[in-house]
N, C-alpha and C positions, 0 to 999 in steps of 0.2 A: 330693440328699437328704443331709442331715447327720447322722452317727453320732451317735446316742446309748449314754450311758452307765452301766452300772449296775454298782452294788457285786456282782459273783460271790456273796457272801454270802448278799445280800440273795434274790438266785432262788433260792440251795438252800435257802433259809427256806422260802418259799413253796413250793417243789417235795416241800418235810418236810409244810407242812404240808395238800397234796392226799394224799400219804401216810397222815398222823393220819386226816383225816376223813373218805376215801373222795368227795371230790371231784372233779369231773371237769376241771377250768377254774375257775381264780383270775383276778383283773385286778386292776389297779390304777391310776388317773389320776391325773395328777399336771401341772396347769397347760397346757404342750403334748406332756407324753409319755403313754406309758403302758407298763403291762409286765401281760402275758399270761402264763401257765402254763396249756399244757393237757395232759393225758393223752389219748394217741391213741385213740380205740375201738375196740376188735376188733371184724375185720371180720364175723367171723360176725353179732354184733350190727344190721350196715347192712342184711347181705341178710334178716335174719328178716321187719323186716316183709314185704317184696317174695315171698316165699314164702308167709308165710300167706296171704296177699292172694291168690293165685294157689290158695290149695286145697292146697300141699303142705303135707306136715309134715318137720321137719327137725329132728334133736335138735341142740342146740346144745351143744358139748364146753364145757367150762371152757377158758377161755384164759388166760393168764398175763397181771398188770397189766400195761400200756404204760408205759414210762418216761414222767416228764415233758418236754415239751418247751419251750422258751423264747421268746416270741415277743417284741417288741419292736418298737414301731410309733412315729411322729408319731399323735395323736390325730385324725384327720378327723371334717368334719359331715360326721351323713350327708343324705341327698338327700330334700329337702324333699315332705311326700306333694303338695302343691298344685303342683309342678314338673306341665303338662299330659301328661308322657307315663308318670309315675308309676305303677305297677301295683301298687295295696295287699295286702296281706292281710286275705282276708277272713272271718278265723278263726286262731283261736289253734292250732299244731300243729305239726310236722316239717314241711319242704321238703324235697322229693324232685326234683332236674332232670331223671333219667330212671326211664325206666316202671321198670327192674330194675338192678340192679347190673352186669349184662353190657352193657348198651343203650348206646349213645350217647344225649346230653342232648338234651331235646324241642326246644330252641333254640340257638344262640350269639350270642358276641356278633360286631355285623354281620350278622346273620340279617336279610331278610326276613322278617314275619312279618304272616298277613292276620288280621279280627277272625273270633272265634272258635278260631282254631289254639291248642293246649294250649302251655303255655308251662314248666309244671311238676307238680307233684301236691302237695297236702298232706293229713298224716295226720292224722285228728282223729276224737280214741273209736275208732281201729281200720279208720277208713272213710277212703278215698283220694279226694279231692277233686280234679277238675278243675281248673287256675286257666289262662283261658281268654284270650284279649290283646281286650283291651275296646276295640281300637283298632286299624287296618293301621297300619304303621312298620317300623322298622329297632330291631334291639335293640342298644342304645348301652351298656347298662350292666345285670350281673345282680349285686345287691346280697348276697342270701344264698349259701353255700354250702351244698354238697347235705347233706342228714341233719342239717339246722341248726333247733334250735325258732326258731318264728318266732310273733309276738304278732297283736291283730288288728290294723288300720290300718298294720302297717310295711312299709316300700315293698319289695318284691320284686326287682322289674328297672325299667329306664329304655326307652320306646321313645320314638324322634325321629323 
């Protein structure tokens, strides 16, 4: 993999300006790079929904802003939904990989996985949706990470 490089400057611009606007996540492409800024989320934020989902209640303290952090990638395609082991989304909302924050994730990758076995959760209007493996296979690739919005038709995970 080849270093890339970027003017120092240029990230604390962007790292000022998730500051200015109260943003969570900046990006920027650029031919075959790209450059990511994102501010970490406090965790109390991950576990709320998983708590009220469950009936408790939980006052959530103020936490202090997360610095930004710098990410820096090669641009990839991502994984085409017509690929046959493709798992879409089938609704706009949060992925969730497991049922709570303490749990281990419903799958990994190299999982076995038979059809109907839950593969992940998403949240949408407040209601935790099932997303179910439409298919037996082996899970080759899981595309979103967890507490990630996710749109409708974007592909989720890869089974082969």
């Amino acid at each position: 993999m080849s270093r890339l490089s970027f003017d120092p400057e240029d990230i604390r611009e962007l790292a000022a300006i998730l500051d200015e606007t109260g943003l969570s996540e900046i990006e920027i492409a650029e031919k075959d790079r790209r450059i990511r800024i994102v501010r970490s989320p406090a965790p109390v934020g991950f576990a709320m929904p998983y708590q009220e989902a469950a009936g408790h209640a939980l006052a959530a303290a103020p936490s202090p802003a997360a610095a930004p952090v710098a990410v820096i990638a090669p641009v990839r395609a991502e994984p085409d939904a017509s690929h046959p082991g493709a798992v879409p989304s089938p609704m706009v909302g949060v992925a969730y990989l497991s049922p709570d924050p303490e749990s281990p994730n419903f799958v990994s990758v190299g999982q076995r996985v038979e059809v109907g076995q839950t593969l992940m959760l998403i949240e949408a209007m407040k209601t935790f949706n099932q997303i179910k493996a439409p298919r037996a296979g082996i899970v080759s690739r899981i595309i979103v990470g967890n507490a990630t919005p996710v749109e409708f038709g974007e592909v989720l995970m890869i089974l082969d």
